[in-house]
RODO-2510 file (C-alpha; in nm, 4 decimals, decimal comma):
residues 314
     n   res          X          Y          Z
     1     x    -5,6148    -2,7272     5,5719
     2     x    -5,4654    -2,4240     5,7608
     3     x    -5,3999    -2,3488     6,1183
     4     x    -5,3571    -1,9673     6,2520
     5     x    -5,1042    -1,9395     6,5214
     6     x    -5,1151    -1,5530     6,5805
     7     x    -5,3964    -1,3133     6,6111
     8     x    -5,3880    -1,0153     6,3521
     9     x    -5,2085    -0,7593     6,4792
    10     x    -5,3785    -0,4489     6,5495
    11     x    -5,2640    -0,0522     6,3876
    12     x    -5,1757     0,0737     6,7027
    13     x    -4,9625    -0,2907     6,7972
    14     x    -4,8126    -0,2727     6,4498
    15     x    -4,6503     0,0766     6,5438
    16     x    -4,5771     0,0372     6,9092
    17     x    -4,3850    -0,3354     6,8583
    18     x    -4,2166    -0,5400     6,6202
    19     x    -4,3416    -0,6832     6,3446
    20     x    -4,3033    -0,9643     6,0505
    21     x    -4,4873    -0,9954     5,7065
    22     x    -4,4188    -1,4011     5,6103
    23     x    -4,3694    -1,4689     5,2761
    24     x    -4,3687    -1,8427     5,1305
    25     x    -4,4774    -2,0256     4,8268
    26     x    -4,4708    -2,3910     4,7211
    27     x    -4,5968    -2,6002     4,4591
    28     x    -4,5197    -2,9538     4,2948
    29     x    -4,5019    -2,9396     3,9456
    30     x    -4,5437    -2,6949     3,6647
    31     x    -4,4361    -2,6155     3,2991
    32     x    -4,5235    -2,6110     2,9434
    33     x    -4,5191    -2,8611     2,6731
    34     x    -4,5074    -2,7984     2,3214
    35     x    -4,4517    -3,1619     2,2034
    36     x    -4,5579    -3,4065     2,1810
    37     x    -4,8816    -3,2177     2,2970
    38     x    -4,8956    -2,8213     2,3565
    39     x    -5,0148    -2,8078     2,7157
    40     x    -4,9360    -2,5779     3,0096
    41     x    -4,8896    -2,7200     3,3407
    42     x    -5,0471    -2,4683     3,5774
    43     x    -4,8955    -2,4731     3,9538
    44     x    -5,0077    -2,7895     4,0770
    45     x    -5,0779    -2,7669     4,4789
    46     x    -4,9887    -2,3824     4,4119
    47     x    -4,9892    -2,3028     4,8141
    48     x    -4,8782    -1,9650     4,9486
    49     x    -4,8825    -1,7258     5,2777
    50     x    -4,8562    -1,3258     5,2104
    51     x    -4,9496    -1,2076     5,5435
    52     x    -4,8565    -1,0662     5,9667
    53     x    -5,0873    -1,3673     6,1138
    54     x    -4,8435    -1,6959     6,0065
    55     x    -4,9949    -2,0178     6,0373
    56     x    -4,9790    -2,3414     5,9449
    57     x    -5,1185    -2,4322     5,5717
    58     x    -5,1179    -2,7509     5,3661
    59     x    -5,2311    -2,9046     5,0117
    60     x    -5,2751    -3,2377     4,9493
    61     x    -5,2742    -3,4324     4,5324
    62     x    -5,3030    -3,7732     4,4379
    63     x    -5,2299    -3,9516     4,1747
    64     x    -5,1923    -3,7085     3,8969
    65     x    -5,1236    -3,7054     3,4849
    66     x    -5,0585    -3,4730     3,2296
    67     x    -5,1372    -3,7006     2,9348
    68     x    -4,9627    -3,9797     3,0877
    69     x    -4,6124    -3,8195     2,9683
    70     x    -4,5578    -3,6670     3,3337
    71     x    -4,7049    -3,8436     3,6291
    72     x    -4,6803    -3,8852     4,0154
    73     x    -4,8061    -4,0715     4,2626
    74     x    -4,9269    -3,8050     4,5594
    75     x    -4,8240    -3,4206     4,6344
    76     x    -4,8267    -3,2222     4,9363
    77     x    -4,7219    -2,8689     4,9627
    78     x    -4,6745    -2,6343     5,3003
    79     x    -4,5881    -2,3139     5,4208
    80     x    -4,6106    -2,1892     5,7664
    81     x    -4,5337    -1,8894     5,9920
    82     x    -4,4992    -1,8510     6,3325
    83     x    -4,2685    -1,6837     6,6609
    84     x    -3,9668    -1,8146     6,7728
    85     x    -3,9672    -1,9280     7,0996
    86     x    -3,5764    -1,9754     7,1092
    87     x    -3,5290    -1,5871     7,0421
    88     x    -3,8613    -1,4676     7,0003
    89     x    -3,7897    -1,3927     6,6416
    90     x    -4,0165    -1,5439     6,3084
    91     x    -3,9917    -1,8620     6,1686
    92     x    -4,1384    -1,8942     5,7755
    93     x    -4,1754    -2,2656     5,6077
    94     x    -4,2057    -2,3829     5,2502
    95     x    -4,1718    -2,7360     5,1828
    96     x    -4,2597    -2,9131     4,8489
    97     x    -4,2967    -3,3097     4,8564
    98     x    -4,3733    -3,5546     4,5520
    99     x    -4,3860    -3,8702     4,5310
   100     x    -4,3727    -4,1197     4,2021
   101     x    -4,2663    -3,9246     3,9638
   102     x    -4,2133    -4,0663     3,6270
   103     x    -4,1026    -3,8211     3,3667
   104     x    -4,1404    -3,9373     3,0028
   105     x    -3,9868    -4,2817     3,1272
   106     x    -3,7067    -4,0967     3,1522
   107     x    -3,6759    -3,8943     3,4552
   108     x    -3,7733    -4,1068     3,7662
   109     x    -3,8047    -4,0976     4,1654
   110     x    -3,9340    -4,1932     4,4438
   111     x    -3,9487    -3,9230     4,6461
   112     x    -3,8497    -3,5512     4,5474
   113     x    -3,8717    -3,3097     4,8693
   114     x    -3,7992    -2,9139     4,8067
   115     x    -3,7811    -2,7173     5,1463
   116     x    -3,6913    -2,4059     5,2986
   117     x    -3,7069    -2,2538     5,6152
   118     x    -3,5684    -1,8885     5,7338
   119     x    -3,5129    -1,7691     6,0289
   120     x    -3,5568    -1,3766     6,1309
   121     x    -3,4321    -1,2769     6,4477
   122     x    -3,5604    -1,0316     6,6827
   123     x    -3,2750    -0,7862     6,6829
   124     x    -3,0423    -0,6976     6,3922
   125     x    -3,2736    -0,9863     6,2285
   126     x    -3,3699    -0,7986     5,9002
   127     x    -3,2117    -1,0455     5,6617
   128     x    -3,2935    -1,4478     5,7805
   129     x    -3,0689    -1,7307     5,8592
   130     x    -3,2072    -2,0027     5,6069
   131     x    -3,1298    -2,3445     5,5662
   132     x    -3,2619    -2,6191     5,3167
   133     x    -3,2099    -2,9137     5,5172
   134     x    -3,4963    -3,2132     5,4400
   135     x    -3,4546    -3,1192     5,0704
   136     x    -3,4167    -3,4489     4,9266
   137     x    -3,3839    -3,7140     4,6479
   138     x    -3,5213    -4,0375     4,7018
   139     x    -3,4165    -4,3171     4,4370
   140     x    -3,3769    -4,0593     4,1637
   141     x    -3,2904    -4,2359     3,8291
   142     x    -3,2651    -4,1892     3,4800
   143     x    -3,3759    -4,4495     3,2046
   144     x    -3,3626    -4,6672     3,5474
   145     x    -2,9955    -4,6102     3,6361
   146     x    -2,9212    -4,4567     3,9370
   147     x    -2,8181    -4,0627     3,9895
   148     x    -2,5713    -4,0201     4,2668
   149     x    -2,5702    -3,7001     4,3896
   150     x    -2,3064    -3,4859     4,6284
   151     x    -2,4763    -3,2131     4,8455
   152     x    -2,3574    -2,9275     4,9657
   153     x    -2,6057    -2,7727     5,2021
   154     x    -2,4181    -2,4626     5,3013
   155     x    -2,4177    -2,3427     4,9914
   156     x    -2,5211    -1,9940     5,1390
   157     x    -2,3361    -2,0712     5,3825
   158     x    -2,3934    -1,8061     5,7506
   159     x    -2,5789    -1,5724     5,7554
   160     x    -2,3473    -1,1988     5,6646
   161     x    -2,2758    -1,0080     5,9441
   162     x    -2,3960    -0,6701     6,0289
   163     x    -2,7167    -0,7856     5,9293
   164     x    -2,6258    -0,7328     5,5578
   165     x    -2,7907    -0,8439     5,2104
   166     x    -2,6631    -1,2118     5,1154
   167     x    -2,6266    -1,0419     4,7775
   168     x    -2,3671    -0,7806     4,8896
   169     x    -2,1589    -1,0314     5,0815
   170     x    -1,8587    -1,0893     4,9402
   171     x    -1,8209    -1,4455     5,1051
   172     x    -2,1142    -1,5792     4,9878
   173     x    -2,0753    -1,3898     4,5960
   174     x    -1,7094    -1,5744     4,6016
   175     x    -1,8379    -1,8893     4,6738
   176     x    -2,1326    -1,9078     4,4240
   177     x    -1,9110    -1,8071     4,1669
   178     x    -1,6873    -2,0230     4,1911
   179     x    -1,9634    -2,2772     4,1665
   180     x    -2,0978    -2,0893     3,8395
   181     x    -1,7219    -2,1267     3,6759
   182     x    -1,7012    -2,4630     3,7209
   183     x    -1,9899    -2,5320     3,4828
   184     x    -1,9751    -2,2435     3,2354
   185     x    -1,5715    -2,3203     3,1719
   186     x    -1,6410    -2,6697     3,1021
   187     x    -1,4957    -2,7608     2,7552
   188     x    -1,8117    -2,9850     2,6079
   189     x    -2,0719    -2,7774     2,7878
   190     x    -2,3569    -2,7813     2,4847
   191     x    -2,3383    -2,4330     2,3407
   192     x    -2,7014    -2,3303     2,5172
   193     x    -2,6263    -2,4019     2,8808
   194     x    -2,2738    -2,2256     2,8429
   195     x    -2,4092    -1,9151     2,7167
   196     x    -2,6394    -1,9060     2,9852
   197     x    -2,3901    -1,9936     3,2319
   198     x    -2,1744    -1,7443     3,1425
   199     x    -2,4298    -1,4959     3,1656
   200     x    -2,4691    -1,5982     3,5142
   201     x    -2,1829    -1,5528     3,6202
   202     x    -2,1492    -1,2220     3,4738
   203     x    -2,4252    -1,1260     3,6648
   204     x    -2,2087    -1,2643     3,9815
   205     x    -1,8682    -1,0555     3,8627
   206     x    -2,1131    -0,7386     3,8464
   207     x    -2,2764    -0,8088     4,2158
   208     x    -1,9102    -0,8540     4,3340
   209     x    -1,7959    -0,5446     4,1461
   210     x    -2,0845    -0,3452     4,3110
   211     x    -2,0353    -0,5121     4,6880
   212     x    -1,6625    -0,4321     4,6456
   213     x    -1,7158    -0,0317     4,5561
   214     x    -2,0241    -0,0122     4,8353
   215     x    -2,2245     0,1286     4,5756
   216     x    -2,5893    -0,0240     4,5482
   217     x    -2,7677    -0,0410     4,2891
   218     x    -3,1698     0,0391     4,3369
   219     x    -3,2512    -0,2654     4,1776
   220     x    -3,3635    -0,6402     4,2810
   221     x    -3,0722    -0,8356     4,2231
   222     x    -3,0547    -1,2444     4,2085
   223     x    -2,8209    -1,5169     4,1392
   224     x    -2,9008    -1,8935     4,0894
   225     x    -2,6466    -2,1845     4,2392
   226     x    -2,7700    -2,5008     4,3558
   227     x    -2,7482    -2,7817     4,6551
   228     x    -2,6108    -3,0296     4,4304
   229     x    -2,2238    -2,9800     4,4054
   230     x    -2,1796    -3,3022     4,1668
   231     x    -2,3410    -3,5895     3,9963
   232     x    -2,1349    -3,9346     3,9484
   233     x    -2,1122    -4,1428     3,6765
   234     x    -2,4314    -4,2952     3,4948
   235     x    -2,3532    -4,5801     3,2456
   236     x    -2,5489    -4,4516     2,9937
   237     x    -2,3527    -4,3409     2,6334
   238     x    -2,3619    -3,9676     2,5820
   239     x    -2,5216    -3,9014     2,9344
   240     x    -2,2642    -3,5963     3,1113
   241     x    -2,2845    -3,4065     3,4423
   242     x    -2,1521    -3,0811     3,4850
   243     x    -2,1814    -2,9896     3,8388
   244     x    -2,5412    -3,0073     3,9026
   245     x    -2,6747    -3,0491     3,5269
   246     x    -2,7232    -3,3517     3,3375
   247     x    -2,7223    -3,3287     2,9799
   248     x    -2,8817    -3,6416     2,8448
   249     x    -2,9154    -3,7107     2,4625
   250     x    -3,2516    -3,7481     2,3036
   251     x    -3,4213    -3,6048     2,5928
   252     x    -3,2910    -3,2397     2,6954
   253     x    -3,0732    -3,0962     3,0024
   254     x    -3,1919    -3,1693     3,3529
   255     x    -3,1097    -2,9360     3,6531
   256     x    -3,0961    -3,0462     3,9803
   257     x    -3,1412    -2,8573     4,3091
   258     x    -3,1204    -2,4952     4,2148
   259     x    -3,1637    -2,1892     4,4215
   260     x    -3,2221    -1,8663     4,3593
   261     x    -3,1879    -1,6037     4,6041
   262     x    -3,2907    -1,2592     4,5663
   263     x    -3,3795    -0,9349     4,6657
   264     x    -3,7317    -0,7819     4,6779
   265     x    -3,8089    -0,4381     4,7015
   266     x    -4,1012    -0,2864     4,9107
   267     x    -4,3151     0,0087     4,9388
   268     x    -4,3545     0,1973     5,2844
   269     x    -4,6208     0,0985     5,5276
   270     x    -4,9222     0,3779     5,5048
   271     x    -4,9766     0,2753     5,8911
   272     x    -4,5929     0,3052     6,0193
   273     x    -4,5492     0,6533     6,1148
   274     x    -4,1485     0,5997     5,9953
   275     x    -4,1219     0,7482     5,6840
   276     x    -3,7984     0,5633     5,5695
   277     x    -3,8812     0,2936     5,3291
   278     x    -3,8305    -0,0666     5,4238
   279     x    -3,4666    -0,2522     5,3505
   280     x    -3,5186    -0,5145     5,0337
   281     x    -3,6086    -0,8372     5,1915
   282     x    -3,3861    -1,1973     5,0626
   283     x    -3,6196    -1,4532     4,9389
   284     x    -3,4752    -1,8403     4,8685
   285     x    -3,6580    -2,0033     4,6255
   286     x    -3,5409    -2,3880     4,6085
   287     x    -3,6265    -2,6246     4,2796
   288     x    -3,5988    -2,9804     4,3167
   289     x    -3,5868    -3,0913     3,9200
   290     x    -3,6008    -2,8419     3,5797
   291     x    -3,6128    -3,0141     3,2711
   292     x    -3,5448    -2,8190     2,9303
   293     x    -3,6528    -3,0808     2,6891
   294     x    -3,5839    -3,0931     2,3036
   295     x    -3,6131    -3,4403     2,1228
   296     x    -3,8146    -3,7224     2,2784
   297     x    -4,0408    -3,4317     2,4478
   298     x    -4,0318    -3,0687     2,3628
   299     x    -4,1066    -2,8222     2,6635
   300     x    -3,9700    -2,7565     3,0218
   301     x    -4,0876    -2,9256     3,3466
   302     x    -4,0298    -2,7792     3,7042
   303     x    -4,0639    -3,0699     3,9793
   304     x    -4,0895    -2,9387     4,3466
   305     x    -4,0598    -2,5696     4,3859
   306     x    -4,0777    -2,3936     4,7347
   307     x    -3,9702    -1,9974     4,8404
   308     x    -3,9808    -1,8644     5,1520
   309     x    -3,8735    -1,4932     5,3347
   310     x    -4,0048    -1,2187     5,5109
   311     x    -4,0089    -0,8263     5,6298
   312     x    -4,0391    -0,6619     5,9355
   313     x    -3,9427    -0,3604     6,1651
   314     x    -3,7589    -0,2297     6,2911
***
């Protein structure tokens, strides 16, 4: 189902005025098992919107099963585009929602809602305010115990002033890091998830390094934290939480809420008569549930994924 809320703009419009490319993608489940069945999960509800018009576009599942070893009740993806009308700016969408999910009898919920919106403003609006607020967990449990969960939704905190790259802010690099120590210092972190981790947050140290000199890189640069700050207790023996991970025996490592942002590079405009090639855009991409499996399943899972952004000039 899609609605258009803008008219395609015109060559002549696109050079005399502002304008905005949208960007957003959802989908609610993907992956690839290798045991016990070799299957990939293609994009279920794969949903995107690549274009100047915006609009308002939606995808609808029920009851779905890969083999009866992942399962949910219904899916709905959307993404949608459109003008401000407090500033006149652009508006992009994404929003991922599943419900009934029943991993390997392991990894339940009720609900599991992905979303991101960004927010371009009309002036000195190149990179977006975003925000993830609706992203949600709804009765998420494991082997029928409860998960509690503590949010932090301003994990990327405001948007950097003088309309500057969330990945060469200082501010926001600090905080994310410190969010990446946490977990990769850990003492019983499984060998796996703390070489990745630490690799992470060398990748942070280097985007600080670089922000601090004020020399960029020509690259496209991105950094993973997540919404989930901490997980409590589950009475279950062996089960541990390091910030937003859950490492549970028999069944793999399960990560909860994770974000990448990132830059994206783009090639000029053939039509703009500016010859100076666009600034990288920030995308957000937002992932409700990743599961690395290795013992009761083998494979990974990804459970509500959404990613919005956008462009424009000047």
């Amino acid at each position: 189902m899609a609605t258009m809320t803008e008219p395609v703009p015109k060559k002549k419009a696109i050079r005399e005025a502002p304008y905005h490319d949208y960007h957003a993608e959802a989908h609610v489940l993907s992956g690839d098992l290798q045991r016990p069945i070799e299957q990939k999960i293609e994009a279920v509800s794969h949903i995107s919107l690549h274009d100047r018009r915006g609009g308002h576009f939606t995808r609808f599942n029920e009851v779905t099963s890969v083999e009866g070893l992942i399962s949910f009740a219904k899916g709905k993806t959307r993404v949608s585009g459109s003008r401000s009308k407090k500033h006149g700016g652009w508006v992009t969408t994404s929003a991922s929602i599943m419900e009934g999910l029943n991993s390997f009898e392991v990894i339940t919920a009720d609900r599991v809602i992905s979303q991101v919106s960004t927010d371009h403003s009309l002036n000195d609006g190149h990179y977006a305010r975003v925000t993830f607020l609706g992203s949600q967990f709804n009765n998420l449990r494991v082997s029928g115990f409860e998960v509690p969960l503590t949010f932090n939704f301003g994990i990327c905190g405001n948007r950097p002033s003088d309309d500057r790259s969330y990945l060469r802010d200082l501010t926001f690099l600090e905080g994310i890091k410190r969010q990446t120590e946490k977990i990769a210092k850990a003492e019983d972190l499984p060998q796996g998830l703390k070489d990745s981790y630490y690799e992470r947050l060398e990748n942070v140290n280097r985007l600080i390094a670089i922000s601090r000199a004020g020399k960029w890189d020509n690259d496209e640069p991105r950094i993973v934290c997540s919404l989930v700050e901490s997980i409590g207790e589950i009475p279950i023996p062996g089960v541990r939480s390091y910030g937003h991970v859950l490492v549970i025996p028999e069944f793999g490592s399960v990560s909860l809420g994770e974000i990448v942002v990132g830059e994206k590079n783009h090639k000029a405009d053939p039509d703009d008569p500016d010859p100076t090639p666009p600034k990288p855009s920030v995308y957000f991409q937002l992932t409700g549930i990743s599961m690395e499996m290795g013992c009761v399943a083998h494979g990974s899972a990804v459970v509500g994924s959404a990613t919005a952004n956008g462009t424009h000039k000047p």
